[in-house]
N, C-alpha and C positions, 0 to 999 in steps of 0.2 A: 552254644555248647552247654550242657545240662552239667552243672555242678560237678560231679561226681566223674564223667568225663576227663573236667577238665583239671582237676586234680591227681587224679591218674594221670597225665598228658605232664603234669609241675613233675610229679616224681620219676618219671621217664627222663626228661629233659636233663632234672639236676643230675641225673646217675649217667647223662651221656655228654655233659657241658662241664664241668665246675664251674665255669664264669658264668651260668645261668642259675648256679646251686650259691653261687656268690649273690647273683641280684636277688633272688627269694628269700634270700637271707637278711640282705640289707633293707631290702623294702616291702618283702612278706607278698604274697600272692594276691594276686589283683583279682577283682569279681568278673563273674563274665558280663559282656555287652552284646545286650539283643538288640535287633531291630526288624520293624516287620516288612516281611517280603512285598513285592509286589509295588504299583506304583507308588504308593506314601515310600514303603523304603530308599528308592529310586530317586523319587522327589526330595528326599531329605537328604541324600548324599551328594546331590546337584547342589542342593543349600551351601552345604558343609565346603565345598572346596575352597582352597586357598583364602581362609578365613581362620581367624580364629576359633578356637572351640565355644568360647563366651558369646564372637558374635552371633556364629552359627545359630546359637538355642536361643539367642534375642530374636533373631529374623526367623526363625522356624516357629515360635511361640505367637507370634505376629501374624502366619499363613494361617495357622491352626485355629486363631481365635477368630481370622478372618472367613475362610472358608469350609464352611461344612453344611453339610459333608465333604471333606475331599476326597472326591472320587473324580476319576477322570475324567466323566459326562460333566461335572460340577464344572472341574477345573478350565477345558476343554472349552468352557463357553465363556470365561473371564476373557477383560482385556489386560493387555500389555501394564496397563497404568496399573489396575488393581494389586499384581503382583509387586509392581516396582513400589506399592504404597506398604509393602510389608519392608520395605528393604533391599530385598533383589533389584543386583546392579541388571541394568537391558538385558545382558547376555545371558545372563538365570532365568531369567523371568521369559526368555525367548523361550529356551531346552523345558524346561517344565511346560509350557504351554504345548509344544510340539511331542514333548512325552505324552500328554495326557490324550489328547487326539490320535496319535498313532496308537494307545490303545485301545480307547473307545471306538476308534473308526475300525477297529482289527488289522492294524498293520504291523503289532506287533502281535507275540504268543507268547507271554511270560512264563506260563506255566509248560510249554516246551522249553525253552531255554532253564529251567528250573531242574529238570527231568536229565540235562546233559554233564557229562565231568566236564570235570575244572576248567580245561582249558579252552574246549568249545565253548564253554559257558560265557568265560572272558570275554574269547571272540567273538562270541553274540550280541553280546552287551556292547562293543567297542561301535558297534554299525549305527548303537542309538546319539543322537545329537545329545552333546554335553558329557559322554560317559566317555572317560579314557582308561588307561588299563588299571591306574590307581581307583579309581571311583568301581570299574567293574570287579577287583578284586576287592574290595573292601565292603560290596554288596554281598559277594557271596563267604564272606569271613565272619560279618555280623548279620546277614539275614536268612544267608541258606545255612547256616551255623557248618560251615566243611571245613574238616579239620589241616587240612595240609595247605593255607594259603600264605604265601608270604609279599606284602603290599614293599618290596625292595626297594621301590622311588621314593617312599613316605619318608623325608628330610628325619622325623622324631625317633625313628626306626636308624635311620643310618648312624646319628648321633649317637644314640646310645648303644648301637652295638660298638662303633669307634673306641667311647669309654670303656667299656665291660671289656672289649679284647684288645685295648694297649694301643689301638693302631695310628699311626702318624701321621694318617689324614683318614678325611669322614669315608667312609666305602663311597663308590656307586654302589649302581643300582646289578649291575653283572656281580662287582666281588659280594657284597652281601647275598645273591643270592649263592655266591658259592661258600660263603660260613654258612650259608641257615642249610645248605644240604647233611648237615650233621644232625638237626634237627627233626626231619622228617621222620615219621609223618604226620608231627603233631607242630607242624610249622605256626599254625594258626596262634596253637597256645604259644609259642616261642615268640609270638608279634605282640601280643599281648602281656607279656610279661617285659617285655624292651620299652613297651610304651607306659606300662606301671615302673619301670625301673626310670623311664627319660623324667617322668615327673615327680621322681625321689631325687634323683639330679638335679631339677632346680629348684625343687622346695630345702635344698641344704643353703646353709649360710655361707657366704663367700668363707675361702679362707683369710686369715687374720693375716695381714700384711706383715 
C-alpha cells in the first residue's frame, strides 16, 4: 500500500475508531510492509509461520544466500536436505519444494489467482500445500497490497485489539472479525496499525510493582 494511501486509510480510521486514534497516538503510524508477489512471496510466508519474526529473517537470509536464483525451476530441483540446511523444519522444506514444482510444472496460475477478489483469492491459495487462511490472507495484505484484509486468527492481532478495546478476554478469530467491520474498508491498514500498536505494548516497561 503506497504511502500516501495508507495515511489516508490512519485518518479515516481514527475519525471512525478513537481506540484506533488512541493507538496512533501512543505509538504513531507504522510504515508500510511490502513483499513481493509471486512464488519468493509465497515461499517466505511458508518460512514465517509459527516462528518468530527474528527466526523467520535468520532462516529466510539462509534460503537467499543459499539459493539463487530462487526461482521455482532453481528451487524445484533442490533436495529435501538442502532446504532443511537453511533451517526449515521437514514440513517447510516439503510445501516450498511442492510450491515450486507445482509452478514450474504449471499446476498452478499465480497470476490468475492474483487477477481474483479477496475472497476467491483466499480460497485459491488454501488448495496450495502449506497455505492456510492465515498465510493466504497475509499474502494478499502484504504482496497484492488489497486494502480491506483482516488476518483475525494472527494471536498479535487479537492481543492487541483485547488491549485497545478493554476486552476480558483475547477475541477469537469470529468476534475480531466482527470489531474490525467498523473498520472497513481500510481493514488492512487497521491490521497494521494493531501489529505496530501489539509491538508498543511490549516495548513499554512493566508496571512498577
Amino acid at each position: 500500500m503506497a504511502a500516501a494511501r495508507l495515511s489516508q486509510a490512519f485518518d479515516y480510521l481514527a475519525a471512525a475508531d478513537a481506540d484506533l486514534a488512541r493507538a496512533l497516538a501512543a505509538a504513531g503510524p507504522p510504515s508500510a510492509r511490502i513483499r513481493p508477489r509471486g512464488f519468493h512471496g509465497l515461499a517466505r510466508i511458508i518460512v514465517a509461520q509459527q516462528v518468530s519474526a527474528a527466526a523467520a529473517a535468520t532462516m529466510w537470509s539462509r534460503v537467499e544466500a543459499t539459493i539463487a536464483p530462487f526461482e521455482p525451476q532453481a528451487v524445484a530441483a533442490l533436495s529435501h536436505e538442502a532446504l532443511r540446511g537453511c533451517g526449515l523444519s521437514r514440513q517447510k522444506a516439503a510445501y516450498v519444494l511442492a510450491l515450486a514444482a507445482d509452478i514450474h510444472e504449471g499446476r498452478i496460475a499465480l497470476d490468475k489467482i492474483h487477477r481474483m477478489p479477496d475472497a476467491e483469492a483466499i480460497a485459491a491459495l488454501m488448495t496450495l500445500k502449506g497455505i492456510g487462511q492465515w498465510s493466504a490472507e497475509i499474502y494478499l495484505l502484504f504482496a497484492l497490497r488489497r486494502p480491506d484484509v483482516m488476518p483475525a486468527g494472527d494471536l498479535a492481532l487479537q492481543v492487541a485489539a483485547q488491549q485497545l478495546k478493554g476486552l476480558r478476554r483475547r477475541p477469537d478469530p469470529a468476534r475480531l472479525m466482527r470489531v474490525a467491520e467498523a473498520w472497513r474498508p481500510h481493514r488492512s491498514a487497521a491490521a497494521l496499525l494493531l501489529w505496530h500498536y501489539y509491538g508498543h505494548l511490549k516495548s513499554r516497561p512493566p508496571p512498577a510493582p
